[in-house]
N, CA, C and O of each residue as an XYZ file, in Angstrom:
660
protein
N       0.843     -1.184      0.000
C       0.000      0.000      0.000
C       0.883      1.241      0.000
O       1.785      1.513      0.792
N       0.455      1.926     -1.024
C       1.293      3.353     -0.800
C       0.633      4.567      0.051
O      -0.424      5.081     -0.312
N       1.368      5.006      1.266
C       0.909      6.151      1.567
C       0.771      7.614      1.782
O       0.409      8.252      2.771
N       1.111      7.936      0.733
C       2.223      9.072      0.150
C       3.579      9.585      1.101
O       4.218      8.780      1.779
N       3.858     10.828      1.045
C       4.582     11.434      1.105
C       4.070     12.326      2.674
O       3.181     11.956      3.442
N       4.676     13.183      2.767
C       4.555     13.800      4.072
C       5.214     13.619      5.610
O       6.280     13.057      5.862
N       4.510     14.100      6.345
C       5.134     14.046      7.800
C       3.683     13.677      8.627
O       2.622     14.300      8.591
N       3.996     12.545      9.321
C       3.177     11.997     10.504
C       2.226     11.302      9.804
O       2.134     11.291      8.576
N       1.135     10.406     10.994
C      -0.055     10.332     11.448
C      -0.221      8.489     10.169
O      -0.942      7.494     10.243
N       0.581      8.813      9.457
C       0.841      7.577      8.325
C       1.383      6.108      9.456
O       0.528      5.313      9.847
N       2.457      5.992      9.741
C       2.903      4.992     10.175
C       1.511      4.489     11.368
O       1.484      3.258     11.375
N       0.898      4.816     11.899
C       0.242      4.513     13.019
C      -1.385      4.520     12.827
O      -2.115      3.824     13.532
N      -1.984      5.587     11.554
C      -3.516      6.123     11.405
C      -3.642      5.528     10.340
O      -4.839      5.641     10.074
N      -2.823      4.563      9.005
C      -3.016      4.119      7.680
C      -4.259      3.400      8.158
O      -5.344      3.914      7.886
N      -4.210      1.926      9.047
C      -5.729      1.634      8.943
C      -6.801      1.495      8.853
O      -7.543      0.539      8.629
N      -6.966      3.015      9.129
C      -8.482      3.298      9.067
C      -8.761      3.771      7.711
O      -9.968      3.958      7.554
N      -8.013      4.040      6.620
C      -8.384      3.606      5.117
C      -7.831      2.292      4.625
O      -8.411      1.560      3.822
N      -6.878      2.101      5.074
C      -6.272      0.614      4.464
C      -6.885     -0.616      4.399
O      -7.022     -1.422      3.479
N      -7.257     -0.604      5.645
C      -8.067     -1.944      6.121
C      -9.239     -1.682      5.259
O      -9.255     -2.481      4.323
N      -9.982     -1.055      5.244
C     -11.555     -1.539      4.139
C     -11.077     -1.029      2.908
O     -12.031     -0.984      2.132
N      -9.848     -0.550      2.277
C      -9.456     -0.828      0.815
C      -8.844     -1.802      0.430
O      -8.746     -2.062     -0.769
N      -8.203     -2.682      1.567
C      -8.079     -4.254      1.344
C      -8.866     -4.943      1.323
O      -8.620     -5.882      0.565
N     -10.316     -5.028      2.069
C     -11.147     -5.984      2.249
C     -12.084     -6.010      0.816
O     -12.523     -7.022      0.270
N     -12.255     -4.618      0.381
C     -12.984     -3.852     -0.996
C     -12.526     -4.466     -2.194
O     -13.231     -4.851     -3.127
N     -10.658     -4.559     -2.045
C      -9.575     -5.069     -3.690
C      -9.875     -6.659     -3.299
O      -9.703     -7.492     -4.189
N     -10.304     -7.080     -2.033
C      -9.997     -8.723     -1.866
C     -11.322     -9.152     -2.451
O     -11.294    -10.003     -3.340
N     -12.990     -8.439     -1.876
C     -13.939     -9.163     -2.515
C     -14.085     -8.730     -3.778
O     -15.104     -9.116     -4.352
N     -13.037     -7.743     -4.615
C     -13.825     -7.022     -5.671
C     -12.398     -8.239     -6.866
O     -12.490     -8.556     -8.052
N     -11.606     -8.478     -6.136
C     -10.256     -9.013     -6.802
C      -9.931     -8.138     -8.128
O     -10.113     -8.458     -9.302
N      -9.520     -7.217     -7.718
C      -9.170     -5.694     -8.308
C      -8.978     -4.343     -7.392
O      -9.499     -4.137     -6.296
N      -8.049     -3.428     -8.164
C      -7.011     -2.569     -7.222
C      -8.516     -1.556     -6.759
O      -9.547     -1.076     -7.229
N      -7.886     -1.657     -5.768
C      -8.954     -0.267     -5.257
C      -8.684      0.933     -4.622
O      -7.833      0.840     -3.737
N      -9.252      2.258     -4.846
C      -8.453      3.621     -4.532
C      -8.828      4.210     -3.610
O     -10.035      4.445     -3.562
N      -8.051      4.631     -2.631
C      -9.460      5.839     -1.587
C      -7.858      6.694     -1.243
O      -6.755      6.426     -0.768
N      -8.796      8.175     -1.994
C      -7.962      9.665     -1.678
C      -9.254     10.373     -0.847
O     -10.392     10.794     -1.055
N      -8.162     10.187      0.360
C      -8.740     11.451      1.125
C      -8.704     12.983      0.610
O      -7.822     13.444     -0.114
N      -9.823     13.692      1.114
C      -9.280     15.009      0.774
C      -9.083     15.646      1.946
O      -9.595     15.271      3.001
N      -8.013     17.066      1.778
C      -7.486     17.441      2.899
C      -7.814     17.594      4.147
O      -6.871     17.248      4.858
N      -8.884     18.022      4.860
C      -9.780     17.766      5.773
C      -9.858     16.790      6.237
O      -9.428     16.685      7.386
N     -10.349     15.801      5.676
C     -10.578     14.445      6.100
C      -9.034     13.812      6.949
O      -8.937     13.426      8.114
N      -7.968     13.889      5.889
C      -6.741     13.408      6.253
C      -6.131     14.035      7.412
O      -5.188     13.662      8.109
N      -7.078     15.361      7.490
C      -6.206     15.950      8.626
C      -7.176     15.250      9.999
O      -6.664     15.028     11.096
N      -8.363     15.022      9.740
C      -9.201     14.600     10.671
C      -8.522     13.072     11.687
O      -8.226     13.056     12.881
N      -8.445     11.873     10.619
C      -7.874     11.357     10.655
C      -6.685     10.943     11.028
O      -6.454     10.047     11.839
N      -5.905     11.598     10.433
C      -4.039     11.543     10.624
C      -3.650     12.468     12.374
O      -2.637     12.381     13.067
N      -4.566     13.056     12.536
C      -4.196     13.774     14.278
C      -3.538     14.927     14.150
O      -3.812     15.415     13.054
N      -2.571     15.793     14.946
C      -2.263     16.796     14.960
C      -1.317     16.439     15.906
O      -1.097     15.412     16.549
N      -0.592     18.005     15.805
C       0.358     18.001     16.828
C       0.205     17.942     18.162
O      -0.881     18.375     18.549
N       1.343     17.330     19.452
C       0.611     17.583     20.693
C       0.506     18.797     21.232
O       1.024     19.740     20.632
N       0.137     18.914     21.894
C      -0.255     20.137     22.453
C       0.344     20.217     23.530
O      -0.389     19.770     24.413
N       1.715     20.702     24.094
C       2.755     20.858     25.304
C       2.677     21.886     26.413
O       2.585     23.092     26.186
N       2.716     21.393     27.532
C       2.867     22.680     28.353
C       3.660     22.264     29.543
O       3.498     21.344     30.345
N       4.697     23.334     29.418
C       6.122     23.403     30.075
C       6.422     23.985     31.242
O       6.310     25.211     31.213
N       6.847     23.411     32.499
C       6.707     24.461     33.300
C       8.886     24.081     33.777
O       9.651     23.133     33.602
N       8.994     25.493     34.402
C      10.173     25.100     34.024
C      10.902     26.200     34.957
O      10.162     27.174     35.098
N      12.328     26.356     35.744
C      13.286     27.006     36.382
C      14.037     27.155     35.758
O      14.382     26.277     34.967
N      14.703     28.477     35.841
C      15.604     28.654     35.023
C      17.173     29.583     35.760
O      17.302     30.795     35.929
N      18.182     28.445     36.067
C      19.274     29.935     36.705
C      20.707     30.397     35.842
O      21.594     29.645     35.437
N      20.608     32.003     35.697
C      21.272     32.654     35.202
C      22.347     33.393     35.980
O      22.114     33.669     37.157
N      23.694     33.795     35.337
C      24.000     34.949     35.786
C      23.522     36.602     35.230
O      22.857     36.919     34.244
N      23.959     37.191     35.961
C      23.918     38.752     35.418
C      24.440     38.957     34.325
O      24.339     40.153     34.050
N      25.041     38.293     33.423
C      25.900     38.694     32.133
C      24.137     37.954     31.066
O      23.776     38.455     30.001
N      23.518     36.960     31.645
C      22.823     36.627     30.847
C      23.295     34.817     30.383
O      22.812     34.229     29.416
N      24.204     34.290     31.239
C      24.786     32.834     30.811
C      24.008     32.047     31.375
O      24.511     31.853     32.482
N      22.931     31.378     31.277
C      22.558     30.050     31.326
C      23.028     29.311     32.379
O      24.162     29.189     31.916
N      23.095     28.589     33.646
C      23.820     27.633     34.480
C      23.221     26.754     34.605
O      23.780     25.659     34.540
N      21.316     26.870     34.923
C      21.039     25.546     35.195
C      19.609     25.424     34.428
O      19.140     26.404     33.849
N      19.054     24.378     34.451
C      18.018     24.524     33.779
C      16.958     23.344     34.322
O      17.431     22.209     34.282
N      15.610     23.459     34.816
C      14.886     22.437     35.387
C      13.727     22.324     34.592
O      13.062     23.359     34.537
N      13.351     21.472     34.038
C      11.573     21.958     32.904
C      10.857     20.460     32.934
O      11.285     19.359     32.588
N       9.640     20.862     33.470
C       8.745     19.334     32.968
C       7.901     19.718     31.913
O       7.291     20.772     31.730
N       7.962     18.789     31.315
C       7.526     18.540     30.246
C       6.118     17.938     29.826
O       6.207     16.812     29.338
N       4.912     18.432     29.913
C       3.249     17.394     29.995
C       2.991     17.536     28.112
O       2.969     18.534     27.391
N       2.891     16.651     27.923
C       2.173     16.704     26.485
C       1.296     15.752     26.650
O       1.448     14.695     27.262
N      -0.218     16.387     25.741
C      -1.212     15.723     25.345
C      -1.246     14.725     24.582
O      -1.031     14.938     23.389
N      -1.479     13.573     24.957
C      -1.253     12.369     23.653
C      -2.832     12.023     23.855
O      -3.037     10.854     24.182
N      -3.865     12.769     23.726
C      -5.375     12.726     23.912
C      -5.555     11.232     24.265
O      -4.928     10.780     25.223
N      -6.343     10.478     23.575
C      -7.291      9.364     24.602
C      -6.630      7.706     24.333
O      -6.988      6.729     24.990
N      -5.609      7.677     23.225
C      -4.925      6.456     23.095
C      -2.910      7.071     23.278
O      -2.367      8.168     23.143
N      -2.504      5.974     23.556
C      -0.665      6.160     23.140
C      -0.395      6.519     22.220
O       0.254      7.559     22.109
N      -0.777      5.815     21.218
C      -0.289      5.815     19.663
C       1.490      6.225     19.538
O       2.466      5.611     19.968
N       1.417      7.207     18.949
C       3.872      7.612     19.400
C       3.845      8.723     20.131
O       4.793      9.506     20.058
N       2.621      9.010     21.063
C       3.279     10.391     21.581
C       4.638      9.733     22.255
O       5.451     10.600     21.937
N       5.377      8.758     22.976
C       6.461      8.763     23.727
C       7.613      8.701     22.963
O       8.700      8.938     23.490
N       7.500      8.349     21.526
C       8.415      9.141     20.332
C       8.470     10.562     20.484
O       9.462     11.192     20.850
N       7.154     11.117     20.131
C       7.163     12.631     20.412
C       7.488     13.420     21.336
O       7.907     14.567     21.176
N       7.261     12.681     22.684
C       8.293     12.904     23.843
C       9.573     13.105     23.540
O      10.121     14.169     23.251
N      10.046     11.991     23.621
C      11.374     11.864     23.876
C      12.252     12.623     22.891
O      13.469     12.744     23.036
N      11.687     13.027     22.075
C      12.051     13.922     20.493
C      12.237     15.582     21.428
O      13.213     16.312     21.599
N      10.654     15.682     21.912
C      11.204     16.270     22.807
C      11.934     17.239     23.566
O      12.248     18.429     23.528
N      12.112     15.882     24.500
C      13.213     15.917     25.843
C      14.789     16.302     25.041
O      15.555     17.200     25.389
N      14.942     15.535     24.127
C      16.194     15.556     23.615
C      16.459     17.358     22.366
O      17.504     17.817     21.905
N      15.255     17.784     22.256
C      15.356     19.496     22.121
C      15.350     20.446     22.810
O      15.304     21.586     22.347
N      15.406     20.115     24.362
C      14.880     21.025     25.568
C      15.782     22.825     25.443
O      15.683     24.050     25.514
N      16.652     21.598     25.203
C      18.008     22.922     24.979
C      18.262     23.802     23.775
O      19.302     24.454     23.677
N      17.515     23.815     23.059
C      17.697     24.228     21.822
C      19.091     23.963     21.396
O      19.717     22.909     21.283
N      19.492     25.527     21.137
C      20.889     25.341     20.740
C      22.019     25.796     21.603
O      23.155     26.063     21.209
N      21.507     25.860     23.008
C      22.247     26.143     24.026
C      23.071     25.334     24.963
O      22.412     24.450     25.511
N      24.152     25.377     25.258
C      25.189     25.019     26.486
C      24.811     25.293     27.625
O      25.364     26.267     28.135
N      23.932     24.687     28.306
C      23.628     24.564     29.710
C      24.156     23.763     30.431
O      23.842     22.598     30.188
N      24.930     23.939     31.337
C      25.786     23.054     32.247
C      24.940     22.271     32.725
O      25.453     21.164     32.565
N      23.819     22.118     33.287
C      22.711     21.743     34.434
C      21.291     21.200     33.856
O      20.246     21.800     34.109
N      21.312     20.566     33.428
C      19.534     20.366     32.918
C      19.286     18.769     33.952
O      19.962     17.792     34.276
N      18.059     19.226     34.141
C      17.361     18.271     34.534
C      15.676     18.381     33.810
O      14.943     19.367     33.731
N      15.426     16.820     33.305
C      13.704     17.392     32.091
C      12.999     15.909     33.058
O      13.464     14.852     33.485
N      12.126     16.350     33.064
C      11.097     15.334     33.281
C       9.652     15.413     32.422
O       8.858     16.353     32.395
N       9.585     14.330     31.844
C       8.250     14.382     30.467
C       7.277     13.697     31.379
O       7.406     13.084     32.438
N       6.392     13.964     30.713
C       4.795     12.963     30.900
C       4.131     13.276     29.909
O       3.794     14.351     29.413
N       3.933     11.956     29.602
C       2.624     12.138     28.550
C       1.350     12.022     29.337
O       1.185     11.117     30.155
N       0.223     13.177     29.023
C      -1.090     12.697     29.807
C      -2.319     12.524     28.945
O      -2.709     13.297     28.071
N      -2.805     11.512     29.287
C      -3.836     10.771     28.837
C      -5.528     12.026     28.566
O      -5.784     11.814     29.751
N      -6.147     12.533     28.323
C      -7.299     13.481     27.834
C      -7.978     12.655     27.361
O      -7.666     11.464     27.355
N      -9.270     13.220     26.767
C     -10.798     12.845     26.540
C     -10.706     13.101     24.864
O     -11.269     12.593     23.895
N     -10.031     13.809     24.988
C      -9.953     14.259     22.943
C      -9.404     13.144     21.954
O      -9.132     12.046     22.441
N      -9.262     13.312     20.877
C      -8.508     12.524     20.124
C      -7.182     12.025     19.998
O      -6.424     12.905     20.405
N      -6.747     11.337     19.741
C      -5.351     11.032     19.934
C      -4.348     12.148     18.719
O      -4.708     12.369     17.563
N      -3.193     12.656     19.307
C      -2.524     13.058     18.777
C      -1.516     12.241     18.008
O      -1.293     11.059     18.270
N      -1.031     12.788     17.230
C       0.327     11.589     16.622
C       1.376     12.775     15.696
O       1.116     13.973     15.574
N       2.532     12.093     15.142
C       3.275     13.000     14.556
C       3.122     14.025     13.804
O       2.387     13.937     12.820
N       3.616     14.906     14.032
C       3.033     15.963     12.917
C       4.854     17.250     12.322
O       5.578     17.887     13.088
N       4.906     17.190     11.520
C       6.318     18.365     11.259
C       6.948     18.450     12.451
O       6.282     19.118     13.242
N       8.558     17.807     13.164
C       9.087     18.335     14.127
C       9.018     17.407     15.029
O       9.957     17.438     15.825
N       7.847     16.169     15.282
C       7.473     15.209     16.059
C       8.443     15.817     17.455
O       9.652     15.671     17.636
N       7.437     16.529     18.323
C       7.875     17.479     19.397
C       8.968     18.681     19.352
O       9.139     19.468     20.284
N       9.466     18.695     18.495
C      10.844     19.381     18.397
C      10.232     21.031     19.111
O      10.467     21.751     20.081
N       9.463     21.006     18.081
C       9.174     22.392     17.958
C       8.833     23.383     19.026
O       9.228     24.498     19.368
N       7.552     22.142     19.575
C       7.154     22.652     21.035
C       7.831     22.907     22.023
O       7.448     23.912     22.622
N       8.943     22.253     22.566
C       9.625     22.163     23.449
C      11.008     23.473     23.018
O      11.156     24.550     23.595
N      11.770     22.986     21.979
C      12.504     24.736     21.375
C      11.442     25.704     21.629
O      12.009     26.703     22.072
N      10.127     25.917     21.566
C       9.706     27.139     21.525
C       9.094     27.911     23.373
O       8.679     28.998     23.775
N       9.487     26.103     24.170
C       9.624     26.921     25.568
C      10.989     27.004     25.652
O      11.254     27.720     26.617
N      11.993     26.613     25.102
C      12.897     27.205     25.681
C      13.226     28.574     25.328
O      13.882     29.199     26.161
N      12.836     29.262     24.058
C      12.821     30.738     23.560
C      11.827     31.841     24.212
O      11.877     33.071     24.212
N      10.893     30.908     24.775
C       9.849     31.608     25.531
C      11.374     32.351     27.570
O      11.637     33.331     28.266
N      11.609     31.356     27.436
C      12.386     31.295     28.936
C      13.506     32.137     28.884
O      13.991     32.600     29.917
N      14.194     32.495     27.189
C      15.622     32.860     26.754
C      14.968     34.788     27.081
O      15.446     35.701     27.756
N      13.451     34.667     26.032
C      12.589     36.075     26.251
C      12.521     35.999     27.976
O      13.425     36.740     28.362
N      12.098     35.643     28.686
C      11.794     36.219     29.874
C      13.611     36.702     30.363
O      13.944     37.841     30.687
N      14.382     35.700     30.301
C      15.528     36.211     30.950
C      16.023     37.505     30.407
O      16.752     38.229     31.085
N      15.541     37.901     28.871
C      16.079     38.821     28.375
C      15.473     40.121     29.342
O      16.069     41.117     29.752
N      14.166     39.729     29.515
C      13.235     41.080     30.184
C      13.897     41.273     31.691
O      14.291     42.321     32.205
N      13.896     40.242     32.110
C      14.559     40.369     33.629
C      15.722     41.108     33.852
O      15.848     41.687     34.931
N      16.709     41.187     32.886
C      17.972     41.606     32.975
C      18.496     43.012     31.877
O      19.578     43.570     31.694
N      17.302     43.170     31.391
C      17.414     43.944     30.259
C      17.700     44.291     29.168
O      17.783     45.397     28.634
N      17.891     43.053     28.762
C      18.793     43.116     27.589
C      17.657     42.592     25.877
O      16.463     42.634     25.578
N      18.399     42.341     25.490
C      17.702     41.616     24.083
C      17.740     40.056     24.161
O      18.045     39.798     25.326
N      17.617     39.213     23.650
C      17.577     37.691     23.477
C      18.954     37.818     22.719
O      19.868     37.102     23.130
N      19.214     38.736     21.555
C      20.801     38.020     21.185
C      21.649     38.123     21.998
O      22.611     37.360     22.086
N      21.382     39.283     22.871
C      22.603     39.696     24.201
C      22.801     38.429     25.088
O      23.945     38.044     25.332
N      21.630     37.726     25.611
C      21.239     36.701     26.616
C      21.597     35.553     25.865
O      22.688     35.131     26.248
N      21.106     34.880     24.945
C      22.059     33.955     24.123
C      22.445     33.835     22.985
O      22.121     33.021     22.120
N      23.595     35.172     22.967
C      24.899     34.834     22.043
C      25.827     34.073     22.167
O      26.258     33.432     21.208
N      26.561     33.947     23.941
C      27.585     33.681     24.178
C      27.172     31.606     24.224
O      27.991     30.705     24.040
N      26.218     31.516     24.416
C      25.723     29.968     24.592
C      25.788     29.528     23.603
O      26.394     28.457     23.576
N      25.192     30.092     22.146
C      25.487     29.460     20.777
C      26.751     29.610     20.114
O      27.101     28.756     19.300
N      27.511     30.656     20.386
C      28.618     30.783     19.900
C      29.460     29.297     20.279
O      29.650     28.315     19.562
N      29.814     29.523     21.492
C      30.252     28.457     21.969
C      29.756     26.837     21.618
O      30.662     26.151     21.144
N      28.623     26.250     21.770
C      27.695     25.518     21.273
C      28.619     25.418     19.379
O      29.211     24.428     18.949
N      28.443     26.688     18.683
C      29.025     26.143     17.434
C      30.073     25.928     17.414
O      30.502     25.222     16.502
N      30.861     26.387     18.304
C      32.706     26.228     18.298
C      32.731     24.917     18.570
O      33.298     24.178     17.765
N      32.095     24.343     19.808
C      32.674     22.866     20.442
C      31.828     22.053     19.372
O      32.342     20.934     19.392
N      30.755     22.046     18.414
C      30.923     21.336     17.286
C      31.280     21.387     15.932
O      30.895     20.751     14.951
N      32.126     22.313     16.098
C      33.453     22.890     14.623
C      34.472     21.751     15.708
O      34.945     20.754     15.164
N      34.605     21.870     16.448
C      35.973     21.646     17.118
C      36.306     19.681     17.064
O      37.334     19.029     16.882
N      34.961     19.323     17.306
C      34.607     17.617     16.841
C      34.151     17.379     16.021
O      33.937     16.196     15.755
């Protein structure tokens, strides 16, 4: 079965067209087609999870990063399906592109009444980089500065020690 191209919701949501376009080509003994249209596939295929981060953050006065504490809850609505792929995808972006001496992440996936979520562009990446830019903005406000002021010196470095290996 081909299931095109794209990102997510394929490896895990194909069944629910596959299975009765097999049973359809088996009693019909001939190929049989079913195109979703966009809507539908999006209905189907799930969405991204929906994350919410709560999280400590310790700095110095120059704006350097030292430690970093964040849990991690994402919605994987009313079945598993890969949110703990999407987790752990993640956990393993917490940091963006920063040198933090100190992290400690703790994930949970929690179970909801809604539909199940599943991969979607980024399979967690995104969510989790975008609390840590949310946290990079608050430190900037706290200390006064801009976000490139607060982390320049973390990515710089960050690109040197992987030029350097």
């Amino acid at each position: 079965m081909h299931i095109g191209g794209g990102f997510g919701g394929k490896e895990s949501r194909s069944p629910i067209v596959s299975l009765p376009v097999a049973v359809a080509a088996h009693k019909l003994k001939r190929p049989v087609r079913c195109m979703l249209d966009r809507d539908e596939d999006m209905v189907c295929s799930g969405t991204r999870h929906p994350f919410l981060a709560k999280y400590k953050v310790g700095f110095d006065n120059s704006g350097k990063i030292k430690v970093l504490e964040i849990k991690l809850y994402s919605n994987g609505g009313n079945s598993l399906d890969i949110s703990e792929g999407v987790l752990d995808r993640a956990i393993f972006h917490c940091d963006n592109a920063y040198k933090i001496p100190n992290v400690h992440i703790i994930g949970r996936i929690c179970k909801t009444n809604i539909p199940s979520n599943t991969a979607f562009r980024g399979f967690g990446a995104p969510q989790s980089m975008l609390a840590c830019e949310t946290w990079i903005e608050e430190i900037s406000r706290i200390l006064g500065k801009t976000e490139k002021e607060v982390s320049f010196f973390d990515i710089v470095l960050c690109i040197f020690l992987l030029l350097l290996f």
